[in-house]
N, CA, C, O and CB atoms as a CASP TS submission, in Angstrom:
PFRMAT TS
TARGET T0000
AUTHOR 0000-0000-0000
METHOD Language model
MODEL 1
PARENT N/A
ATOM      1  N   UNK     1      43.937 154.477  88.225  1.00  0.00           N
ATOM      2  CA  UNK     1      45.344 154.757  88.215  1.00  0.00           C
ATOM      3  C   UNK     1      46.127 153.442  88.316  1.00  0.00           C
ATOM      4  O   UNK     1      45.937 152.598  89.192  1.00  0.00           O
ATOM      5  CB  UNK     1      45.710 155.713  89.360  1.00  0.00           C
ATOM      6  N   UNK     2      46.959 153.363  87.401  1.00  0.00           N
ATOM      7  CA  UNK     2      47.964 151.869  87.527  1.00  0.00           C
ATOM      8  C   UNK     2      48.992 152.126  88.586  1.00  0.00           C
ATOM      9  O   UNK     2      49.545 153.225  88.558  1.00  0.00           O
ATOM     10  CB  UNK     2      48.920 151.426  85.979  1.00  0.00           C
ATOM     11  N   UNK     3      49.411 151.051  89.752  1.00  0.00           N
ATOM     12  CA  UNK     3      50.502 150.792  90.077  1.00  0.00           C
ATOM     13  C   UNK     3      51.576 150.889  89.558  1.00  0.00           C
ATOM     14  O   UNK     3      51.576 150.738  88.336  1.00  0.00           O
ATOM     15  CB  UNK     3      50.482 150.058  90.318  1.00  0.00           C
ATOM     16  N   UNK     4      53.025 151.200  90.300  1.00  0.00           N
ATOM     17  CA  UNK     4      53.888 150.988  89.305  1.00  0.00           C
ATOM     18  C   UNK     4      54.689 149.784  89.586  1.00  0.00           C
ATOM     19  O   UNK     4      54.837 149.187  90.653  1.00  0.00           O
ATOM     20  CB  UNK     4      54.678 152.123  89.094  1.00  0.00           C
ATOM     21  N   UNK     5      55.233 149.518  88.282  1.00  0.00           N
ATOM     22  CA  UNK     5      55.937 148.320  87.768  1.00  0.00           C
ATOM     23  C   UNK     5      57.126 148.356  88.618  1.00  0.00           C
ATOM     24  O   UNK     5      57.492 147.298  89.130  1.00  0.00           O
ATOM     25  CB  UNK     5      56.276 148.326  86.171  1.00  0.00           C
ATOM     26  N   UNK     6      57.667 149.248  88.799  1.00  0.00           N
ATOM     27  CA  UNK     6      59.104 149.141  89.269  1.00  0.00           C
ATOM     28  C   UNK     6      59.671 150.142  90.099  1.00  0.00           C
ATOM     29  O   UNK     6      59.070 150.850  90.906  1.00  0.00           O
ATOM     30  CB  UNK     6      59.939 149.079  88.215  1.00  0.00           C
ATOM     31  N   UNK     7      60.942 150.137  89.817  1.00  0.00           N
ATOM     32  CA  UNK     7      61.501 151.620  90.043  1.00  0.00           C
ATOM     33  C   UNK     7      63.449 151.233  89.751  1.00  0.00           C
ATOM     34  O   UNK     7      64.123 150.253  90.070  1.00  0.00           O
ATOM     35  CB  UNK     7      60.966 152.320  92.140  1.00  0.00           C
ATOM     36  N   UNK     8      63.802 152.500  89.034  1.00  0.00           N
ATOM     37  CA  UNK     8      64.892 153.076  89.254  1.00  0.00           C
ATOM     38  C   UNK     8      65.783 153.534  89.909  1.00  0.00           C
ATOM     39  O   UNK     8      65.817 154.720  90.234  1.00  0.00           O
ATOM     40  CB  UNK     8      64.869 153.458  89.033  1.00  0.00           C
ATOM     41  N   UNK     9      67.070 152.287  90.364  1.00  0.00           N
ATOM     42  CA  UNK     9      67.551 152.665  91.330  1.00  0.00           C
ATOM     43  C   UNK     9      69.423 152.365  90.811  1.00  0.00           C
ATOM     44  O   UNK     9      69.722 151.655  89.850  1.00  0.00           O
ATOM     45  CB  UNK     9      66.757 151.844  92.656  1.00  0.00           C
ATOM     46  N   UNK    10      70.187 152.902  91.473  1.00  0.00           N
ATOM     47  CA  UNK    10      71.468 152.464  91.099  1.00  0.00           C
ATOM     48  C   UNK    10      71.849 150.866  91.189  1.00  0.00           C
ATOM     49  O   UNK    10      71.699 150.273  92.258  1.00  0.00           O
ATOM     50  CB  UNK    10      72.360 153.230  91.935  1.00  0.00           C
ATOM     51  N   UNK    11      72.153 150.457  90.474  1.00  0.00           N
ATOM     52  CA  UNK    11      72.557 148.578  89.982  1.00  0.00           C
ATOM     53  C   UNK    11      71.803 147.704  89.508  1.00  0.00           C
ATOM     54  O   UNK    11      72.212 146.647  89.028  1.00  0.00           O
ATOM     55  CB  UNK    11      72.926 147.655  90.991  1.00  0.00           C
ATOM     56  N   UNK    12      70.174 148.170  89.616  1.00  0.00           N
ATOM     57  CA  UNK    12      69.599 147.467  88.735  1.00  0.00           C
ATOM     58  C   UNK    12      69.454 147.919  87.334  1.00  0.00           C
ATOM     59  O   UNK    12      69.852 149.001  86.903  1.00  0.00           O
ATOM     60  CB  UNK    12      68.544 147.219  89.203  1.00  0.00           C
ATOM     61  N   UNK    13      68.680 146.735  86.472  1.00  0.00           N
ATOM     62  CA  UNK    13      68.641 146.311  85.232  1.00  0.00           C
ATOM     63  C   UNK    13      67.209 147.135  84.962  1.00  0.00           C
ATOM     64  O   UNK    13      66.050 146.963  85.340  1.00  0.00           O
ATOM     65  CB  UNK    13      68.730 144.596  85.047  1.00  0.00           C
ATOM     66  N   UNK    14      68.031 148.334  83.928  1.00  0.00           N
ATOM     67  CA  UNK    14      66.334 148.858  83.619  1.00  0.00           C
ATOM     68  C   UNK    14      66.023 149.648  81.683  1.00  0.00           C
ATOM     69  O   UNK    14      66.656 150.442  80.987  1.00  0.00           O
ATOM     70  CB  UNK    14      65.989 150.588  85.177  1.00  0.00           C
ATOM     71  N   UNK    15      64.908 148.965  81.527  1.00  0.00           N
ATOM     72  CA  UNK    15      64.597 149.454  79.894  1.00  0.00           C
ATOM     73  C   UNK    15      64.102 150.546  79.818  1.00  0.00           C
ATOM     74  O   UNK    15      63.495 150.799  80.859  1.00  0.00           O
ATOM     75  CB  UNK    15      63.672 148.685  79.064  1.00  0.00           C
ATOM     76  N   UNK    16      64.043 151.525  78.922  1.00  0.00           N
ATOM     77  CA  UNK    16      63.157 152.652  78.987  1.00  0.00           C
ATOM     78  C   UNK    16      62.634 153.510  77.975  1.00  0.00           C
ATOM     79  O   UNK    16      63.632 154.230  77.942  1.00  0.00           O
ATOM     80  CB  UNK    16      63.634 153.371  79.669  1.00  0.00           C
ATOM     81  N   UNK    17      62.147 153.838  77.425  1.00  0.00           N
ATOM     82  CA  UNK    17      61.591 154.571  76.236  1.00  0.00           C
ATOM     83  C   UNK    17      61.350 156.141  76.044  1.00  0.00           C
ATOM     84  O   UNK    17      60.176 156.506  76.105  1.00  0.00           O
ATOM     85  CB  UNK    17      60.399 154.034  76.071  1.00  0.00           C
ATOM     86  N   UNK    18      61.939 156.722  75.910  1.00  0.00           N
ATOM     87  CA  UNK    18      61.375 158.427  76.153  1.00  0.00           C
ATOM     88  C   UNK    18      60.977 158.683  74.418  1.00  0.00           C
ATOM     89  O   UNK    18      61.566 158.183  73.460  1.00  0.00           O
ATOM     90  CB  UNK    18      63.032 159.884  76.918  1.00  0.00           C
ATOM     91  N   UNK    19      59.826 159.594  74.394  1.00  0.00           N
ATOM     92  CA  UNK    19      58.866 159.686  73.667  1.00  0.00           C
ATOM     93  C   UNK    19      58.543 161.069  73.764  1.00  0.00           C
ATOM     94  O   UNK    19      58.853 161.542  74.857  1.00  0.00           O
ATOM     95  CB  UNK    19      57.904 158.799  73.958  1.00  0.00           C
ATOM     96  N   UNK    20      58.038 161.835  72.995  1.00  0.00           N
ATOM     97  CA  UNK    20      57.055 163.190  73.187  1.00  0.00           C
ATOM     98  C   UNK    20      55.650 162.672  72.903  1.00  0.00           C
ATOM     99  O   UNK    20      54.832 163.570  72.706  1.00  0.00           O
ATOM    100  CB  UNK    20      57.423 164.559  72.042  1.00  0.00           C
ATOM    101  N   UNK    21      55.181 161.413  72.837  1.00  0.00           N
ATOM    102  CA  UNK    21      53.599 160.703  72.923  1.00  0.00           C
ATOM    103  C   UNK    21      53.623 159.342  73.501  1.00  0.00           C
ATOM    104  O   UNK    21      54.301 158.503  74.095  1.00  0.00           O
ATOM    105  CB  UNK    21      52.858 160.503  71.395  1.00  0.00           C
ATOM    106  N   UNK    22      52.213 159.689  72.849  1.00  0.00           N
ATOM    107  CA  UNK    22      52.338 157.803  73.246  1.00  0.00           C
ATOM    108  C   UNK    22      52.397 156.357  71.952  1.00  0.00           C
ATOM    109  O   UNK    22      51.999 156.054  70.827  1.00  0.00           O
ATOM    110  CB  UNK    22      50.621 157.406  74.213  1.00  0.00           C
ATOM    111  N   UNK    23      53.297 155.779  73.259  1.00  0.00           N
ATOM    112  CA  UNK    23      54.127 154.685  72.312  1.00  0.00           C
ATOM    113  C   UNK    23      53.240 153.978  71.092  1.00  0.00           C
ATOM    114  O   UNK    23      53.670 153.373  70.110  1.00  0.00           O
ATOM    115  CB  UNK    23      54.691 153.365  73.341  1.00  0.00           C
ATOM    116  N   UNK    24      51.987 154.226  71.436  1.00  0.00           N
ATOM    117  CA  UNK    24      51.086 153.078  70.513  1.00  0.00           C
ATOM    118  C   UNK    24      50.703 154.138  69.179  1.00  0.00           C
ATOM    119  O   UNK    24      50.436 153.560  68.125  1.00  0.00           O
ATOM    120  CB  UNK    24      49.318 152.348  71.522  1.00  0.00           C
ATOM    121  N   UNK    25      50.672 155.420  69.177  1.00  0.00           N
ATOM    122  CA  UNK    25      50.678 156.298  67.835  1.00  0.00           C
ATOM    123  C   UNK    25      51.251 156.590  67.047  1.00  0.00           C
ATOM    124  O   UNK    25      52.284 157.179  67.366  1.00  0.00           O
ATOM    125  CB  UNK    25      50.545 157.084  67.791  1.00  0.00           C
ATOM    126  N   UNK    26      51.010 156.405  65.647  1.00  0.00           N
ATOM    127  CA  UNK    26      51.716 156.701  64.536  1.00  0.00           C
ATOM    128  C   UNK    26      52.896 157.715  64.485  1.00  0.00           C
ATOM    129  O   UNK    26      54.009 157.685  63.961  1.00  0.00           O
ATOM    130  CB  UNK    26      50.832 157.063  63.718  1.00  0.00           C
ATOM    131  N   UNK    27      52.041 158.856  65.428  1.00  0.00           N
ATOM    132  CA  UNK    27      52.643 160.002  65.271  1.00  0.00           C
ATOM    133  C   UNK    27      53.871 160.571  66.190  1.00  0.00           C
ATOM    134  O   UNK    27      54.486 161.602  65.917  1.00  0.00           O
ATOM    135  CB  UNK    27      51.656 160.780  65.304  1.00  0.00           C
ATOM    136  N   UNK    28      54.133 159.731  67.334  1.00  0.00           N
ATOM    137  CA  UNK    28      55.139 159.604  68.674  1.00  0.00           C
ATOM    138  C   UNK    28      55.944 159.322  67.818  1.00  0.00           C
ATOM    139  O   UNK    28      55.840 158.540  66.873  1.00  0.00           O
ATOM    140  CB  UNK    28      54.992 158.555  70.005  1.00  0.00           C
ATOM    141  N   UNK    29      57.111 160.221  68.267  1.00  0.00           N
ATOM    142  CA  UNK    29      58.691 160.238  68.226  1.00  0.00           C
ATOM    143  C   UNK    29      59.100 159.780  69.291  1.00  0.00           C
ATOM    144  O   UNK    29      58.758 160.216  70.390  1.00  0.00           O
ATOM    145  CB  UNK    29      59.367 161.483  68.053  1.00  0.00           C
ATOM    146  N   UNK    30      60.112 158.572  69.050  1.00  0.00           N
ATOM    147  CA  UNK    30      60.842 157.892  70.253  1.00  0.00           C
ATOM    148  C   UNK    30      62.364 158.752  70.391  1.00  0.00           C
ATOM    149  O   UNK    30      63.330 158.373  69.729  1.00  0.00           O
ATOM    150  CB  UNK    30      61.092 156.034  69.892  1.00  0.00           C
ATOM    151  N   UNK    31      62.442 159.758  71.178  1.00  0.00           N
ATOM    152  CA  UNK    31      63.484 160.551  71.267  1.00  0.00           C
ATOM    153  C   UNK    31      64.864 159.884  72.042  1.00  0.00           C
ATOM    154  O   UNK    31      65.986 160.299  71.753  1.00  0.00           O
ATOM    155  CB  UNK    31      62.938 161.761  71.942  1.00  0.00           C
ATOM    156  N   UNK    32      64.678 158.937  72.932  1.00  0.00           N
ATOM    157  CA  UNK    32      65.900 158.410  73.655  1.00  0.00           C
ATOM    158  C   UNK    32      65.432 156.686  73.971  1.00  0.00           C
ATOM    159  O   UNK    32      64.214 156.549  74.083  1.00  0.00           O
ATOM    160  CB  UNK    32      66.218 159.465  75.267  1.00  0.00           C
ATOM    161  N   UNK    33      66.331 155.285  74.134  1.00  0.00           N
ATOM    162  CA  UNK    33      66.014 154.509  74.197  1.00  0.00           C
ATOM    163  C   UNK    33      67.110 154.136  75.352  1.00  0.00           C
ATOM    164  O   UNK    33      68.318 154.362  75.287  1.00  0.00           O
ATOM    165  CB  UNK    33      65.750 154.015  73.044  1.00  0.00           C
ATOM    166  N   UNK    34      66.508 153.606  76.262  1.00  0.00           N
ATOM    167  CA  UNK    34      67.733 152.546  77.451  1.00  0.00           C
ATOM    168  C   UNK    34      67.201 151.282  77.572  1.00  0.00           C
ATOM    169  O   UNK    34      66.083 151.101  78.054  1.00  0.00           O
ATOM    170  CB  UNK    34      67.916 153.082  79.294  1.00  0.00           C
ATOM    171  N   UNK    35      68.118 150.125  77.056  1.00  0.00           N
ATOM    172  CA  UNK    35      68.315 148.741  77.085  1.00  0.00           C
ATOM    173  C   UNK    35      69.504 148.475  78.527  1.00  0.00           C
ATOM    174  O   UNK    35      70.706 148.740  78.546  1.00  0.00           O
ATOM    175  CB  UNK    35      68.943 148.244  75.394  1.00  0.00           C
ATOM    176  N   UNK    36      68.814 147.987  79.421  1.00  0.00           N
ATOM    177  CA  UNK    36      69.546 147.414  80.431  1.00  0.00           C
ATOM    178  C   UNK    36      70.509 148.365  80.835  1.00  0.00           C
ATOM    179  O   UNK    36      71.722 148.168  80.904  1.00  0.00           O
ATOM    180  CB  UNK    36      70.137 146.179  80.059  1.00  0.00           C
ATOM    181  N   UNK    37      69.866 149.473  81.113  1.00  0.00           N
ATOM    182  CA  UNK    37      70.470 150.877  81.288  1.00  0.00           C
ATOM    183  C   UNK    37      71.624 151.682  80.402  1.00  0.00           C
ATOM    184  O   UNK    37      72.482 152.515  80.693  1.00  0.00           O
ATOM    185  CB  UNK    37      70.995 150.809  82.527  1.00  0.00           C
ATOM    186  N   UNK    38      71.243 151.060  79.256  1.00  0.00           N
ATOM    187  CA  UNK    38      72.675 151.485  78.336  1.00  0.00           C
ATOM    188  C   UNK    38      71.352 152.250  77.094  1.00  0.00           C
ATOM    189  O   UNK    38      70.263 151.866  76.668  1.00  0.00           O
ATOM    190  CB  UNK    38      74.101 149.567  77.519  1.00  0.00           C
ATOM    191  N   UNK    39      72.428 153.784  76.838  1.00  0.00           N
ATOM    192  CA  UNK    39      71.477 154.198  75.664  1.00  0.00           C
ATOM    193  C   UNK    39      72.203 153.979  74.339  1.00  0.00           C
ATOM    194  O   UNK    39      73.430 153.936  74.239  1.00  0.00           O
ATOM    195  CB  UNK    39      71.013 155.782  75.768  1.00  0.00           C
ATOM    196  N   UNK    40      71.308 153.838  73.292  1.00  0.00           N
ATOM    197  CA  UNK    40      71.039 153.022  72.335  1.00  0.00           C
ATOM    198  C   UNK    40      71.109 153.730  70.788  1.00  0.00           C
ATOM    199  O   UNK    40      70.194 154.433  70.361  1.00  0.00           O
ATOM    200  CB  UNK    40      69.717 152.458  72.706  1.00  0.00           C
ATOM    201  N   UNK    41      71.817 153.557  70.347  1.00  0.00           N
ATOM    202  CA  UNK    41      72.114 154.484  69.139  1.00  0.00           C
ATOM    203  C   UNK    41      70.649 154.365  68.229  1.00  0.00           C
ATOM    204  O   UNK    41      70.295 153.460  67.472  1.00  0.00           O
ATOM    205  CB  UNK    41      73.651 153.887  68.174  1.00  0.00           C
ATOM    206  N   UNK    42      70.117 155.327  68.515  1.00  0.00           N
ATOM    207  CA  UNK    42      68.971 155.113  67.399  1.00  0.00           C
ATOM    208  C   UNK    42      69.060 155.773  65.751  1.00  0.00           C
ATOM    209  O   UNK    42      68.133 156.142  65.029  1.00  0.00           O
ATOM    210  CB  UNK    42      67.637 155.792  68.085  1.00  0.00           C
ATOM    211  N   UNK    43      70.295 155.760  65.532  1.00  0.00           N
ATOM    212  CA  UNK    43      70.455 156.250  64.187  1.00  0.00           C
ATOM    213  C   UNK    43      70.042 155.485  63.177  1.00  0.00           C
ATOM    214  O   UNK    43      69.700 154.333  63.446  1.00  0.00           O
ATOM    215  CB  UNK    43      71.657 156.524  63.923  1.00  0.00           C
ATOM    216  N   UNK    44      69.989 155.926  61.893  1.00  0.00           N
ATOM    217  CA  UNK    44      69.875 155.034  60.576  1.00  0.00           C
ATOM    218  C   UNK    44      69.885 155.366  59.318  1.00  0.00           C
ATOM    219  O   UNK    44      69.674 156.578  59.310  1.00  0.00           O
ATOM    220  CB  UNK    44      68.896 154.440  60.524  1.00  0.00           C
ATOM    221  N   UNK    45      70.001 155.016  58.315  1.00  0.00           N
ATOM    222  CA  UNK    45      70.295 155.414  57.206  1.00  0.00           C
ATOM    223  C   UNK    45      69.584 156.617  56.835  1.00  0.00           C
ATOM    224  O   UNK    45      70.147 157.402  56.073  1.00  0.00           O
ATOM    225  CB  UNK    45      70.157 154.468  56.406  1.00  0.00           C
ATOM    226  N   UNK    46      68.503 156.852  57.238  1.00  0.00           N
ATOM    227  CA  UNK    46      67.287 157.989  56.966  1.00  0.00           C
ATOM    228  C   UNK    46      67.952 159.125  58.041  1.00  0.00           C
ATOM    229  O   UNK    46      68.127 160.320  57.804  1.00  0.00           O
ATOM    230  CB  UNK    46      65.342 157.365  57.476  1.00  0.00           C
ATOM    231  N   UNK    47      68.194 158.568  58.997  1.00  0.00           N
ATOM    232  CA  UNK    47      68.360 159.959  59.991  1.00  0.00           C
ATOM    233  C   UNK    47      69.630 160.557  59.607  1.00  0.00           C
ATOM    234  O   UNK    47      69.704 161.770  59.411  1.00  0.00           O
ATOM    235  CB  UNK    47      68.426 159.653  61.734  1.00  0.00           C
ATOM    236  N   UNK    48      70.700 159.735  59.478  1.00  0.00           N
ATOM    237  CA  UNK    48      72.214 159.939  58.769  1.00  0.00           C
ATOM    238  C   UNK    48      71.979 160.961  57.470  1.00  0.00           C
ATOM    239  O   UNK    48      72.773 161.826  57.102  1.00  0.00           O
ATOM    240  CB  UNK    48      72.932 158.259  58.139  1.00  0.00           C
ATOM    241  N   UNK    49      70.646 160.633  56.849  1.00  0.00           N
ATOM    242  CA  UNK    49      70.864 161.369  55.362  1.00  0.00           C
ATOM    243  C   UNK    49      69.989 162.661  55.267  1.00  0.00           C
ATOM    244  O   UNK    49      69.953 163.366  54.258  1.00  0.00           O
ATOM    245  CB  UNK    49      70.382 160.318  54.028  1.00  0.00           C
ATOM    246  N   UNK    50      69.056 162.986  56.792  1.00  0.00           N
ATOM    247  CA  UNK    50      67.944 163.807  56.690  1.00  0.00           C
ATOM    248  C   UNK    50      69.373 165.112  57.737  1.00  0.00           C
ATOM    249  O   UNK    50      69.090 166.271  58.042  1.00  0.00           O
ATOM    250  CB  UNK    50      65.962 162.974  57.596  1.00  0.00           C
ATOM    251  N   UNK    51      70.476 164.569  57.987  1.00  0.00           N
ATOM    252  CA  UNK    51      71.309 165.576  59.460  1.00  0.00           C
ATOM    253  C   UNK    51      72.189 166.116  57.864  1.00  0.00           C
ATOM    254  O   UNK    51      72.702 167.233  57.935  1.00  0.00           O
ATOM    255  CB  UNK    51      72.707 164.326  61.416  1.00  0.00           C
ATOM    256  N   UNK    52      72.324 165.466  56.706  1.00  0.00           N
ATOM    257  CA  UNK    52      73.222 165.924  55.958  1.00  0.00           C
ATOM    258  C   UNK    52      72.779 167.008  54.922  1.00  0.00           C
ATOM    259  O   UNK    52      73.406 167.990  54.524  1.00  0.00           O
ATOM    260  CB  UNK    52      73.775 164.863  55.409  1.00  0.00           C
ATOM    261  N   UNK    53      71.053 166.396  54.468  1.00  0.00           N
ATOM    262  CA  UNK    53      70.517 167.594  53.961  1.00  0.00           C
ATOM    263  C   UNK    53      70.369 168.884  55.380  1.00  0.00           C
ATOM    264  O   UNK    53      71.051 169.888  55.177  1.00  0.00           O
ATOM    265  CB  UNK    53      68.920 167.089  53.205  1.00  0.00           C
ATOM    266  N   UNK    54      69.903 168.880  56.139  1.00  0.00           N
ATOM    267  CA  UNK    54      70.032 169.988  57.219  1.00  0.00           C
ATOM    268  C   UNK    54      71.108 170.542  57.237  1.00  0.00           C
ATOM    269  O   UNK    54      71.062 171.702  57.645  1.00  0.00           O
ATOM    270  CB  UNK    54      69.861 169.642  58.477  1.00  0.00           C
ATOM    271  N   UNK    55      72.674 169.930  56.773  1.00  0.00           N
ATOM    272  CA  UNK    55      73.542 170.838  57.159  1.00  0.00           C
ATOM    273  C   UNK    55      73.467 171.573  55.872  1.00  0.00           C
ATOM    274  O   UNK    55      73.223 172.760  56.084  1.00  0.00           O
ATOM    275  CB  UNK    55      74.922 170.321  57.662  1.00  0.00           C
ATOM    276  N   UNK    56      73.598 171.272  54.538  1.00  0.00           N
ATOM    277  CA  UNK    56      73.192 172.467  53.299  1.00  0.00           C
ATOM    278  C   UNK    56      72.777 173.459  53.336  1.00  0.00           C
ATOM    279  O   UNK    56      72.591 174.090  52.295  1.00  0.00           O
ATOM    280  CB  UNK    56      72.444 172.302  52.521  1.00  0.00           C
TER
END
C-alpha cells in the first residue's frame, strides 16, 4: 500500500485528475481536471463538435 503524498486542505496549492480509470490507459476518460485548485476547461474542437451533433 503507498503512503500518501499529501492532502487537501483549505489554502493550499493542489492538482488533481478525476478519471473513471486509470490514468496510464488508452481507454480512461479524464472527466474533471484541477490546476492549483482551479478547474480547467477541458473542451476542444472535437468535444464542441461531438455536443452539436448530439443536439440533432
Amino acid at each position: 500500500m503507498r503512503s500518501p503524498l499529501g492532502s487537501l486542505e483549505k489554502g493550499k496549492a493542489a492538482n488533481i485528475v478525476l478519471s473513471d480509470g486509470d490514468l496510464l490507459e488508452t481507454r480512461t476518460n479524464i472527466k474533471k481536471v484541477y490546476v492549483d485548485g482551479r478547474d480547467c476547461d477541458l473542451s476542444n474542437k472535437y468535444t464542441e463538435l461531438l455536443e452539436k451533433v448530439k443536439k440533432k
